[in-house]
VEXDREN-2710 file (C-alpha; in Angstrom, 1 decimal):
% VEXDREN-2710
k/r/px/py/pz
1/UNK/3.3/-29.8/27.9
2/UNK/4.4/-31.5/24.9
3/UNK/5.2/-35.3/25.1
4/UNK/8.7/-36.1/25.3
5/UNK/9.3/-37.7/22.2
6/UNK/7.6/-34.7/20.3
7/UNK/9.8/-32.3/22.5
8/UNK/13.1/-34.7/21.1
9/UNK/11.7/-34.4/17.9
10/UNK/11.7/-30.8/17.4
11/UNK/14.7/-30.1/19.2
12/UNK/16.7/-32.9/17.2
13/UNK/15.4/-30.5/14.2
14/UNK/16.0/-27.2/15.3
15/UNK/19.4/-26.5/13.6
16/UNK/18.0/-28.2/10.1
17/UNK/15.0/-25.8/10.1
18/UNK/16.6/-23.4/11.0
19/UNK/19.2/-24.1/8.1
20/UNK/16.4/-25.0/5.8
21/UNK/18.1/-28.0/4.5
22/UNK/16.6/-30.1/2.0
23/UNK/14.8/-32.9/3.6
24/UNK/13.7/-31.3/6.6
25/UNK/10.6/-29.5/6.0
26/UNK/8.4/-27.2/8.6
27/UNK/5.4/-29.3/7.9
28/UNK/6.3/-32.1/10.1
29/UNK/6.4/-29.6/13.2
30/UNK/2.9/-28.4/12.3
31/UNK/1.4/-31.4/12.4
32/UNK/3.2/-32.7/15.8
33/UNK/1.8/-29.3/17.2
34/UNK/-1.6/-30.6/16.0
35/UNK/-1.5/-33.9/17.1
36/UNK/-0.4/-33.0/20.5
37/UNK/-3.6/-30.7/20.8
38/UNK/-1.2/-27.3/21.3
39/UNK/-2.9/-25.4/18.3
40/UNK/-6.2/-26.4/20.2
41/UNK/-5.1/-24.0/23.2
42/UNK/-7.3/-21.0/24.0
43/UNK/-10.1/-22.1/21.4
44/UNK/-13.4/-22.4/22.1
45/UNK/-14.4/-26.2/22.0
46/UNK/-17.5/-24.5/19.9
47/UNK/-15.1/-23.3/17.1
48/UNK/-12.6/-27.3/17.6
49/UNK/-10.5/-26.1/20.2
50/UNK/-9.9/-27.6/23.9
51/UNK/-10.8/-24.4/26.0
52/UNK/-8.1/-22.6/28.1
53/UNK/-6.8/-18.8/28.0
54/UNK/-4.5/-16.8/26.5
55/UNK/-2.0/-17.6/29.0
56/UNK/-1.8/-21.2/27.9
57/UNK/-1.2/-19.9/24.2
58/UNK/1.8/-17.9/25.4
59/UNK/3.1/-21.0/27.2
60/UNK/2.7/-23.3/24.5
61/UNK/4.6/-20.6/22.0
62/UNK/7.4/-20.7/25.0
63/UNK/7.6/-24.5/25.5
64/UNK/7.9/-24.9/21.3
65/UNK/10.4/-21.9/21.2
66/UNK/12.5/-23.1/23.9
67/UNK/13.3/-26.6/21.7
68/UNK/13.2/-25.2/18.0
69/UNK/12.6/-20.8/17.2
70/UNK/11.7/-21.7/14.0
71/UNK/8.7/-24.5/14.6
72/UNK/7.7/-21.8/17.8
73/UNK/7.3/-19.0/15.2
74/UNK/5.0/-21.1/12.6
75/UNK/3.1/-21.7/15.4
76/UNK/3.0/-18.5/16.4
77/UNK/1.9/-17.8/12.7
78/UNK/-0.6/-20.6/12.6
79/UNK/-2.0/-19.4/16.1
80/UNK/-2.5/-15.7/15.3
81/UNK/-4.5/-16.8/11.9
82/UNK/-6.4/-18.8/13.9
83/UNK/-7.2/-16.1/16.5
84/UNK/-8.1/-13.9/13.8
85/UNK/-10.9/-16.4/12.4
86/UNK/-12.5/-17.4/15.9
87/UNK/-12.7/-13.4/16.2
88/UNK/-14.2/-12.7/12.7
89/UNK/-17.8/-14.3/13.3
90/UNK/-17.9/-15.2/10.0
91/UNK/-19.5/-18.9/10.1
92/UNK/-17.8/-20.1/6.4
93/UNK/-14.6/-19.4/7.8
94/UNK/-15.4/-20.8/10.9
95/UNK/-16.3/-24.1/9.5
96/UNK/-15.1/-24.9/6.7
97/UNK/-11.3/-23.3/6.7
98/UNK/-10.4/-23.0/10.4
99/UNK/-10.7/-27.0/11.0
100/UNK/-8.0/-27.2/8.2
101/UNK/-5.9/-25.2/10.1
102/UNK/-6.6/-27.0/13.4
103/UNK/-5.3/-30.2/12.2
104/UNK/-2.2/-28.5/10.4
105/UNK/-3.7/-29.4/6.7
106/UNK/-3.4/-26.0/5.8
107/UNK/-1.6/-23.0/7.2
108/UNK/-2.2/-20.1/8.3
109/UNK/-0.7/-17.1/7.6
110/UNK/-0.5/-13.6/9.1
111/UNK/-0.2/-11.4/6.3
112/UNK/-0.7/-8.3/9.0
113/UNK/2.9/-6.6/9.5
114/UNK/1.6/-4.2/7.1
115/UNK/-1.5/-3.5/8.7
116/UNK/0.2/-3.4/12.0
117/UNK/2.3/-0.4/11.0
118/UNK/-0.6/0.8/9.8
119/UNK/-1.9/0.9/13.4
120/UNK/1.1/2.6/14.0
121/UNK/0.9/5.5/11.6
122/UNK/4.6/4.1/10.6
123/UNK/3.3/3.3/6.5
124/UNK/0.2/2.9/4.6
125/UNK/-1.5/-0.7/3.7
126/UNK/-0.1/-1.8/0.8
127/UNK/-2.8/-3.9/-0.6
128/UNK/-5.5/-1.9/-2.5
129/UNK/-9.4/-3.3/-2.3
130/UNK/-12.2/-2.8/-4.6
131/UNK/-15.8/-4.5/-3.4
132/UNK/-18.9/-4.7/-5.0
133/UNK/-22.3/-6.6/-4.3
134/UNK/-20.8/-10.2/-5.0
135/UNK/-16.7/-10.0/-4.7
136/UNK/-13.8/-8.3/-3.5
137/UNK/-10.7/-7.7/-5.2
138/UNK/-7.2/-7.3/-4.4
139/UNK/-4.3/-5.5/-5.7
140/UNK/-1.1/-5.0/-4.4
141/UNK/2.7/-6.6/-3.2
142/UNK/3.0/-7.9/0.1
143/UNK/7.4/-8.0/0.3
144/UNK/6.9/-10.8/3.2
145/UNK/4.8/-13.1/5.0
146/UNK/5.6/-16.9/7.0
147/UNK/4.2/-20.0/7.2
148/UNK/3.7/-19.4/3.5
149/UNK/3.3/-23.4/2.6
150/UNK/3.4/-23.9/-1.1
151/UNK/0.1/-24.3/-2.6
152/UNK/-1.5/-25.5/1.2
153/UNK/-1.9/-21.9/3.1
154/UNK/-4.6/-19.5/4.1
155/UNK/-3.0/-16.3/4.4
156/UNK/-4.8/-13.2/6.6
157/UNK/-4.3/-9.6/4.7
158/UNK/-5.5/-6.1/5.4
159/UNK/-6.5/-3.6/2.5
160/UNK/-8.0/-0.2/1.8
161/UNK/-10.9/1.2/-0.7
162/UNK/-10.7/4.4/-2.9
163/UNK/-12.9/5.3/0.0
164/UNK/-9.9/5.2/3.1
165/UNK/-12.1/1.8/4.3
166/UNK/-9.9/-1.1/5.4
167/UNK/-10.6/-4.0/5.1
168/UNK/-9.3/-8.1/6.4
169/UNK/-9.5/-10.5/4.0
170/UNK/-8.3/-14.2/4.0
171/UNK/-6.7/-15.7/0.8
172/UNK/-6.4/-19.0/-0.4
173/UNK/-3.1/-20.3/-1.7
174/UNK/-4.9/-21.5/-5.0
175/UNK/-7.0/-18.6/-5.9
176/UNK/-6.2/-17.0/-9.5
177/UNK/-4.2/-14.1/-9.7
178/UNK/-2.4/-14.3/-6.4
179/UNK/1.2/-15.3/-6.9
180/UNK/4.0/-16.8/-4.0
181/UNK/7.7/-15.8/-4.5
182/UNK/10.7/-17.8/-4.0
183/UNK/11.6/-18.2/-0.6
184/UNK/13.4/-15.7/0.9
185/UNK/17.0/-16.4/2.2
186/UNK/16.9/-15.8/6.0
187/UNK/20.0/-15.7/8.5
188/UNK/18.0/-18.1/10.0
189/UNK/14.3/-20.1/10.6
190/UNK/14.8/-20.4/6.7
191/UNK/12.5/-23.5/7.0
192/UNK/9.7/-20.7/7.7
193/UNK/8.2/-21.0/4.5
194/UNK/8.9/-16.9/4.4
195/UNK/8.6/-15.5/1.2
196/UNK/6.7/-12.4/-1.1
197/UNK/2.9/-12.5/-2.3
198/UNK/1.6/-10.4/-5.4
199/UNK/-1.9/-9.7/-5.5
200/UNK/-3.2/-9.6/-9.2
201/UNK/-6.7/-8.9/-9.8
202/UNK/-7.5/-11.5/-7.0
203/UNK/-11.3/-11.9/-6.6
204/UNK/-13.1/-13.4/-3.6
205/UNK/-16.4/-13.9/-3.0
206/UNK/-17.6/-12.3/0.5
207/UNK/-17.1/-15.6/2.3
208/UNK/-13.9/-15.2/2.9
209/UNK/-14.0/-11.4/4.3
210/UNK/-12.8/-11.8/8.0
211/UNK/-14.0/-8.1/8.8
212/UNK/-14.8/-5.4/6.5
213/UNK/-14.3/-2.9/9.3
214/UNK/-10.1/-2.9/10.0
215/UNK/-10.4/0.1/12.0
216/UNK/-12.5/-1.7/14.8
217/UNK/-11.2/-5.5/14.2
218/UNK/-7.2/-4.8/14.2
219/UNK/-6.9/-3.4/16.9
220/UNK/-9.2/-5.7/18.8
221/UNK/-7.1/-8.7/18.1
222/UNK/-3.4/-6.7/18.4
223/UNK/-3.4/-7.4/22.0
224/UNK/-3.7/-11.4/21.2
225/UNK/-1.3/-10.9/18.6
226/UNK/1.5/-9.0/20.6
227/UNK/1.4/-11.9/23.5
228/UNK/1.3/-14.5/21.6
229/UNK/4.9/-13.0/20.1
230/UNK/5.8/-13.0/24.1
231/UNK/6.0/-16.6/23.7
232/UNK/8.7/-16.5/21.4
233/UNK/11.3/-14.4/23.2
234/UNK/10.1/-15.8/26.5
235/UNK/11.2/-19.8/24.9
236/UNK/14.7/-18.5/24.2
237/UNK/15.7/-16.7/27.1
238/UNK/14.5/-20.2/29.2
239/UNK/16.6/-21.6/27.0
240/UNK/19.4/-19.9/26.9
241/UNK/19.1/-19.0/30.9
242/UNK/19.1/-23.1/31.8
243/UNK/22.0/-23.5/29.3
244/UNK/24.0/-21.0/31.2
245/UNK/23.0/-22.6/34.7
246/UNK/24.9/-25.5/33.3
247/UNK/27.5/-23.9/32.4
248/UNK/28.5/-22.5/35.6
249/UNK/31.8/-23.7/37.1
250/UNK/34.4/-23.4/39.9
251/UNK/36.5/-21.1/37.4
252/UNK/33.6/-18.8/36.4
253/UNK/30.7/-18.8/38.9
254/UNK/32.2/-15.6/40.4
255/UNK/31.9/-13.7/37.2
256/UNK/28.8/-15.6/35.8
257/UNK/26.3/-16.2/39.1
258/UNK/25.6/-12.7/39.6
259/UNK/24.4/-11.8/36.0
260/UNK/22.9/-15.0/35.8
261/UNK/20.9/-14.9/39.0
262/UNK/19.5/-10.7/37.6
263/UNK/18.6/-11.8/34.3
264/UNK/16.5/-15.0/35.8
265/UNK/14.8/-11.8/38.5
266/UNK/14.2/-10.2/35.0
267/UNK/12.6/-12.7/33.6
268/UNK/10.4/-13.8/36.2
269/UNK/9.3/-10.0/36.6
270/UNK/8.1/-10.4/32.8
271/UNK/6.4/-13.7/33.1
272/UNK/3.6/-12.1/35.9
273/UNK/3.4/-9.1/33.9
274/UNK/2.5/-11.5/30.6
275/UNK/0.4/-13.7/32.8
276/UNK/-1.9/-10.4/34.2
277/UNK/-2.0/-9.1/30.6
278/UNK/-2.8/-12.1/28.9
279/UNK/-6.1/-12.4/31.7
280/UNK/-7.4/-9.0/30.7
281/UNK/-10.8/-9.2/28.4
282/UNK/-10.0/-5.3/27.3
283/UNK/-6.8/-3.2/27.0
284/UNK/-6.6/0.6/28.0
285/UNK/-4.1/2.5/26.7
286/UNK/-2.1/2.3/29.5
287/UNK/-2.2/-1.2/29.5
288/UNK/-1.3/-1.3/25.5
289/UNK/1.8/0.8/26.8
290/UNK/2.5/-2.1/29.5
291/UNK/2.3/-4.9/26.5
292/UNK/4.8/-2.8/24.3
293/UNK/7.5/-2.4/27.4
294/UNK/7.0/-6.1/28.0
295/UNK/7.5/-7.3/24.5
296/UNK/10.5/-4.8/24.2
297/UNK/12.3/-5.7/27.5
298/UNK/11.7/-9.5/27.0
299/UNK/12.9/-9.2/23.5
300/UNK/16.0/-7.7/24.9
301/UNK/16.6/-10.1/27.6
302/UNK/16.4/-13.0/25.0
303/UNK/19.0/-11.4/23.2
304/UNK/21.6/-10.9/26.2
305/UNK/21.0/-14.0/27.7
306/UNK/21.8/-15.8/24.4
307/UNK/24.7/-14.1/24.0
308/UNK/25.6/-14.6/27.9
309/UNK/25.0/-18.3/27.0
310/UNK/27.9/-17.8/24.5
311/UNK/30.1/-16.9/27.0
312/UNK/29.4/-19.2/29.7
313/UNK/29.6/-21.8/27.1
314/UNK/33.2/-20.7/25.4
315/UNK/34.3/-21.9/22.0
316/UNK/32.4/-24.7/22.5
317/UNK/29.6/-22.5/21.6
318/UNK/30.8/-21.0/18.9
319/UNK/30.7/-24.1/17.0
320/UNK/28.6/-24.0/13.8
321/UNK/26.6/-27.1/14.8
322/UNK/26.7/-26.2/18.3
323/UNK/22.8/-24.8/19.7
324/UNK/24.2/-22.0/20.9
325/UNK/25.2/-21.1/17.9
326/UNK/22.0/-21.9/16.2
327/UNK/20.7/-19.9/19.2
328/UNK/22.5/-16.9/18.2
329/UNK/21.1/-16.8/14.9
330/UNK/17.8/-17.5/15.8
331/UNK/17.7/-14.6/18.7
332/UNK/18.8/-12.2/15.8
333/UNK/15.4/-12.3/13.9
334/UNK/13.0/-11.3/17.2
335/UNK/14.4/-7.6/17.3
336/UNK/12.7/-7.3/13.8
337/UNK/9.7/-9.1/13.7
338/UNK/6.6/-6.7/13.3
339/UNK/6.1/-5.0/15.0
340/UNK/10.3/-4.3/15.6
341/UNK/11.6/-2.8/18.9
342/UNK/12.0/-0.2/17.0
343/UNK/8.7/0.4/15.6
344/UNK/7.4/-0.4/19.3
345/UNK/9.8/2.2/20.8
346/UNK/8.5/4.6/18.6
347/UNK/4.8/4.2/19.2
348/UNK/5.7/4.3/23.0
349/UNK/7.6/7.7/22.7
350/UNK/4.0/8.8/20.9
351/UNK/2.2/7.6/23.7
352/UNK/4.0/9.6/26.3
353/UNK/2.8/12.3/24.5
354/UNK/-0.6/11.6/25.0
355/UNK/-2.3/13.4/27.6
356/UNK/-2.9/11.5/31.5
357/UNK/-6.4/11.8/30.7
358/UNK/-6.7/9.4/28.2
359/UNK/-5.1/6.7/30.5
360/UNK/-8.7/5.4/31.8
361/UNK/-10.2/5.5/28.3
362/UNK/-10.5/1.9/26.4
363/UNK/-8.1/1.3/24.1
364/UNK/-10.5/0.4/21.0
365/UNK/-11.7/3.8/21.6
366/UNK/-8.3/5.6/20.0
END
């Protein structure tokens, strides 16, 4: 768990990162969440890290998310690049960029809604590749991507050849060619560092390829990715579920209690299903199917419980500086982070279709 004072910290910051006001910048969270050894969690002690499962990942996400969205989600960002490194095996990227991250001197970015849409059939990768014996080089618009730290980020991309071969690539903030837009202006987590990337002739050497198979390696770490999002929507509806407990009076238990008391059931469902899917080495389809419903129905329950904090809480709550307020506006943004409920919804009505004998197969085999 994080210290107390680091845990005051964030949560004393929450509304002006969320805001984005001047002043306040993301960076300070990053490196709390370095110092207190949280981006160390479920990383090999070979690779830096401290050793643990995905599991304490998730929690970490939570325990962040429940005291500021918007310093849970960089982390979630920083996390997920992370992850994609220790998978990638490739030993330059291991060594001499991952530490960086580690300590929170650069960031990591997850340039993979894209590709994950990809995965879904939803829309084609948008960044076009061309590789020959000694580079690789990218072309293409990239509308939005976090943790986007001016001039200090790593950011994680997926392309395609002429020849239909995709590709993941890490990109250096500095490298020519590759330009960062303004930041984008959020409803809220506008200290997210959130903005556009346009790829212009960039050229890398090989080094910095983190698979040059994206058919086999995306969906390998999708599983990692999708908990790890758990974490945010699980924070929040803690959150908002304890703010309600203390909310509860004489003159509304009868109308409150009841809901109250379903929603924490709910939740507590949700957690041992996150905590027996973030144990399993390999995912079958089935169990890809069980990770969407999860992340759809926790999303959900974030959502209502916030806005049940709202009315436990009254016009208090509605208060522009209020956290339930800030709550509301920071709930709004999970629904339609990649991959959306939506999106998610969709690939689970195409799964349905699939026939019962494909349950047993492993996923990476589809």
């Amino acid at each position: 768990m994080l210290l107390q004072d680091s845990t005051l910290q964030l949560s004393e910051c929450a509304g002006y990162f969320n805001d984005g006001l001047n002043g306040f910048s993301i960076d300070k969270s990053l490196i709390t969440l370095a110092r207190s050894g949280y981006l160390a969690l479920g990383l090999s002690s070979s690779l830096g890290g401290s050793g643990g499962g995905l599991s304490d990942v998730v929690e970490a996400i939570a325990s962040v998310s429940e005291q500021c969205l918007t310093s849970g989600f960089v982390f979630w960002c920083q996390r997920a690049f992370m992850e994609y490194l220790s998978a990638s095996g490739n030993h330059y990227l291991q060594s001499e960029i991952l530490p960086m991250v580690l300590k929170g001197e650069l960031s990591g970015a997850t340039g993979l809604s894209n590709a994950m849409k990809y995965l879904a059939g939803i829309e084609k990768l948008r960044l076009q590749v061309e590789i020959d014996n000694e580079n690789v080089t990218i072309n293409g618009f990239l509308p939005w991507a976090s943790n986007l730290r001016p001039e200090k980020f790593v950011i994680a991309v997926a392309g395609q050849t002429d020849c239909g071969k995709s590709m993941v690539i890490a990109v250096p903030a500095d490298i020519s060619g590759l330009n960062r837009g303004e930041d984008l202006q959020l409803l809220g987590l506008q200290a997210s560092w959130t903005s556009s990337l346009k790829f212009n002739n960039v050229q890398l050497c090989h080094s910095w390829i983190i698979s040059d198979n994206g058919a086999e390696f995306l969906p390998k770490i999708r599983p990692a990715f999708l908990l790890m999002q758990c974490g945010l929507a699980l924070g929040m509806a803690r959150r908002s579920l304890k703010e309600t407990r203390q909310s509860i009076n004489t003159n509304n238990r009868e109308v409150l209690a009841s809901r109250l008391g379903a929603s924490t059931a709910t939740l507590s469902n949700l957690e041992n299903h996150i905590s027996y899917l973030s144990n399993l080495s390999a995912f079958t389809l089935t169990q890809m199917r069980q990770l969407f419903e999860v992340r759809v129905k926790l999303t959900r329950l974030a959502v209502e419980v916030v806005q049940m904090e709202l009315e436990a809480k009254g016009g208090t709550g509605y208060l522009k500086p209020s956290g339930t307020a800030r709550r509301l506006r920071e709930v709004a943004f999970l629904p339609v982070l990649t991959p959306s409920l939506v999106q998610l919804e969709t690939e689970l009505y195409r799964h349905r279709l699939v026939k019962e004998k494909s349950d047993g197969l492993p996923y990476n085999c589809h």
